[in-house]
C-alpha positions in Angstrom: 9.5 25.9 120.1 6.2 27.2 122.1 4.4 30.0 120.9 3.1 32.5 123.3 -0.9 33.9 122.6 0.5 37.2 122.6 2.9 36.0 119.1 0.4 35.2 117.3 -0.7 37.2 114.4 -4.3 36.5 113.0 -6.6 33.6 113.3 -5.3 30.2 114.3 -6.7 27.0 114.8 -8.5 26.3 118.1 -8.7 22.8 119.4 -11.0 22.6 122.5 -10.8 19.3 124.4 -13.7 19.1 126.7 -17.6 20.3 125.6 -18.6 21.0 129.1 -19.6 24.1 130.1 -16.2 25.6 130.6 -15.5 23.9 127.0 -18.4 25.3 125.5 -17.8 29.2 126.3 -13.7 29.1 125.8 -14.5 27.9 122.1 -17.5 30.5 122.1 -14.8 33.1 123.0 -11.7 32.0 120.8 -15.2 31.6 118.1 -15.9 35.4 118.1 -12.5 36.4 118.1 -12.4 34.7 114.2 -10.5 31.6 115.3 -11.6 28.3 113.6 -12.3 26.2 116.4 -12.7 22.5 116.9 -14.7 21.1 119.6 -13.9 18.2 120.8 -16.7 16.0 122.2 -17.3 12.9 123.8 -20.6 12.2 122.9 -21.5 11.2 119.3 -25.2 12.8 119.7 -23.7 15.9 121.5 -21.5 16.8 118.5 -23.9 16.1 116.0 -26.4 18.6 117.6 -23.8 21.6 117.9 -23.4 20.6 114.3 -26.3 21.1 113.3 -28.5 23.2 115.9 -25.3 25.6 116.6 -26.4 25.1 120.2 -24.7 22.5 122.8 -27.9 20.5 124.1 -26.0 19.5 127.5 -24.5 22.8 128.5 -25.3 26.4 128.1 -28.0 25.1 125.6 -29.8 28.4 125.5 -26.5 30.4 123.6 -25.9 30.1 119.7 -22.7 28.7 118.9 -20.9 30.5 116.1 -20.4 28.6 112.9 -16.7 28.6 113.0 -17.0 26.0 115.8 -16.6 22.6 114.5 -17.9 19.8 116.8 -16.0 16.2 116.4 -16.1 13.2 118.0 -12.2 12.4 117.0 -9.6 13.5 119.2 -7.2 13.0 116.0 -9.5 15.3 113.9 -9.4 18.1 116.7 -5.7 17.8 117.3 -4.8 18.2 113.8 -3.0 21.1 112.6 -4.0 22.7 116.2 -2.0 26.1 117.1 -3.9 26.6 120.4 -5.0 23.7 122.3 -7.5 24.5 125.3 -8.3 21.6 127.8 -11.4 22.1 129.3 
């Protein structure tokens, strides 16, 4: 059965297929609405970088991530458990 956005009640988990640009600000903006989010990301270096430096060095490099963005490298890993997936 699909849920609609509108259904949910609370935080849920975010997974955001695509660090990009586009990538980047949706997980920003499901971020500072409280949901955990996980990013998923192509590039090894890229991910380890929003990790770590909260920013994404490719795209939009000069915003702070917030730190319920999780960046991963594992489809599987951002997938998991997933209420909302975003493709970006």
């Amino acid at each position: 059965m699909a849920v609609q956005v509108g259904e949910m009640d609370g935080p849920v988990r975010v997974a955001v297929v695509g660090a990009g640009a586009f990538g980047t600000a949706l997980a920003t903006v499901a971020a500072r609405n409280q949901h955990s989010v996980f990013l998923f990301c192509r590039d090894e270096e890229q991910a380890e970088a929003i990790n770590t430096t909260r920013r994404n060095p490719k795209y939009l490099s000069e915003f702070d991530l917030p730190e319920t963005i999780q960046a991963t490298t594992s489809l599987a890993e951002a997938l998991a458990g997933a209420q909302l997936v975003i493709l970006a």
